[in-house]
N, C-alpha and C positions, 0 to 999 in steps of 0.2 A: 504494500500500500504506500504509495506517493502522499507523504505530506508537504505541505507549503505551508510557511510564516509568513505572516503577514504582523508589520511593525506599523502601531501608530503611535508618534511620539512627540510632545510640545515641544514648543520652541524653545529653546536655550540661548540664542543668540540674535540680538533685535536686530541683526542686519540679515539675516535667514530667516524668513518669514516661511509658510507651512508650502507655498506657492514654488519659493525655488525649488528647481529641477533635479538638484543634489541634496534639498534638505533630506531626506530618509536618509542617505549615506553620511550626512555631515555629525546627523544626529547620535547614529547608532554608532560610529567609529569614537565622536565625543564621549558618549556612557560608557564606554568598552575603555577609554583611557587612553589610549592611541593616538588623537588627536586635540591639539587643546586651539582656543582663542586667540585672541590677538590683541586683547586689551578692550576696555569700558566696554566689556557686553559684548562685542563684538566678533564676528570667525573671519573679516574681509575674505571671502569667498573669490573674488576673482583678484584677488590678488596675487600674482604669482609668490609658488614656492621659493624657497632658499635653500642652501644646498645643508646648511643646519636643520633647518625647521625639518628636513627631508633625512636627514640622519636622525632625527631626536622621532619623526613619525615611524619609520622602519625599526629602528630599536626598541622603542617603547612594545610596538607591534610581536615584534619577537619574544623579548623578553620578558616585557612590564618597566617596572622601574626598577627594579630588585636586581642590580647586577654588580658583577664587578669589573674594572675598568683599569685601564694601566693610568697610573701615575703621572708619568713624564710626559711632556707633551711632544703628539709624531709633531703636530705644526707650527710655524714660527706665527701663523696666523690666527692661532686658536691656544691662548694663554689658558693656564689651568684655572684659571679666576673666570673666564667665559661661561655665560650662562648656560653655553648647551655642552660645554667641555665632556661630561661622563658621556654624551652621545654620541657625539663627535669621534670621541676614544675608543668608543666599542665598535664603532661601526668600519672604523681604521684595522682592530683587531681583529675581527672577522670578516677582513678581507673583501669587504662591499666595495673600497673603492683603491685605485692603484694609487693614489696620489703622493708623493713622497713628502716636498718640501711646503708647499699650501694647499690649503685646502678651501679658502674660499670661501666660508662662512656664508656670507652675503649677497654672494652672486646666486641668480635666479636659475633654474634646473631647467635644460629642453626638453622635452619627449621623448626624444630618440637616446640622450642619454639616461632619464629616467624608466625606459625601458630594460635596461640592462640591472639596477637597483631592484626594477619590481620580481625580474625573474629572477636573480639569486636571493629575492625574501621569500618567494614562492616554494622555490626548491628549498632553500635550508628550513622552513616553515616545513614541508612533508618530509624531511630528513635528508635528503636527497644530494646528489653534487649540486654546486651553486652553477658548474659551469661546462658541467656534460647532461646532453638531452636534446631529443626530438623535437624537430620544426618543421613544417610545411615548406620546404625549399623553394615555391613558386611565390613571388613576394605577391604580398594581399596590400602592398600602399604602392600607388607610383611614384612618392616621392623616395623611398627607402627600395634601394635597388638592392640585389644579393649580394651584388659590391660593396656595400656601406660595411664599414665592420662593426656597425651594432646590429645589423640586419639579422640575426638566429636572434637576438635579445626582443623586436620587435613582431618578429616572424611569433615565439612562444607568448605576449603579451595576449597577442590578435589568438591565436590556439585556445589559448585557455578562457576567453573571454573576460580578461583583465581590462584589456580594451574596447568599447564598444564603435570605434574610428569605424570609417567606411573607404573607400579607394584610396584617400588619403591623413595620412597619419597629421600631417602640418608637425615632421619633424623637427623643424628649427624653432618651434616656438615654445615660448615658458609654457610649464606644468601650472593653473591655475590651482589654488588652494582646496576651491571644490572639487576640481578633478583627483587630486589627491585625495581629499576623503571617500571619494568613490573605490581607485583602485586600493588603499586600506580595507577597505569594508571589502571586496571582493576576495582578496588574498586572506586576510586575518577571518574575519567573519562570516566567510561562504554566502555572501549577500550574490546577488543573479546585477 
């Protein structure tokens, strides 16, 4: 027997009214803990990601908040005093990103490279390699050609229905804030 959930849940954030098209996902990754605000009440929903706010969602996601963390810092850009520093740190430690000397805190995340974050949170989420796994080889966006070398990161997004893009992914553009509570809630909380 096929069950379905169905989620109704108040508003938490007076700029997310019951209307946006992301409020279910913004709301349920919010209660889950995974996702927080953005200050006075607020979730600024299309405001693009950060590449912190996007380690601090991916870890949390994984973990919770309950972890442990190296000490020293990998980046000259990410002081231990940094408000997302233990995220920042785990997410270095588990190998989510290559980055050696910056890391960039601040700078806005694209799609195509947020692609690559969502499928080793996917796989290390089901136990799995972050970085060996099956793709549909024939590209499903025309702007991400099989050449791209984030192309199997995007190829597995579109697969798994982490993405719900159509012919084109619009890989050079920031990850919006709602979009990101979306693919949280799809990875972390098997939300459709």
């Amino acid at each position: 027997m096929l069950v379905t959930a169905t989620f109704a849940y108040t508003q938490d954030f007076s700029d997310v009214p019951s209307t946006e098209p992301y409020f279910n996902y913004i709301e349920a990754a919010y209660r889950a803990g995974i996702v927080t605000g953005c200050g006075n009440s607020d979730y600024c929903p299309s405001t693009p990601i950060t590449s912190g706010q996007m380690a601090s969602f991916i870890t949390t996601g994984l973990l919770t908040n309950n972890f442990s963390y190296p000490l020293v810092p990998y980046f000259i850009d990410v002081p231990s005093n940094y408000s997302l520093f233990k995220y920042i740190q785990r997410f270095k430690f588990d190998v989510f990103t290559t980055a050696s000397v910056y890391f960039y805190p601040g700078s806005n995340v694209t799609k195509e490279k947020m692609a690559a974050y969502l499928t080793r949170a996917r796989q290390r989420r089901l136990g799995l390699n972050p970085e060996i796994f099956a793709y549909t080889p024939t590209p499903w966006f025309s702007d991400v050609p099989s050449t791209d070398p984030n192309f199997k990161y995007v190829q597995y997004i579109k697969d798994h229905n982490i993405t719900t893009a159509t012919n084109s992914l619009n890989a050079g553009a920031n990850v919006s804030r709602d979009e990101m509570a979306a693919y949280m809630s799809r990875i972390f909380l098997n939300m459709p």
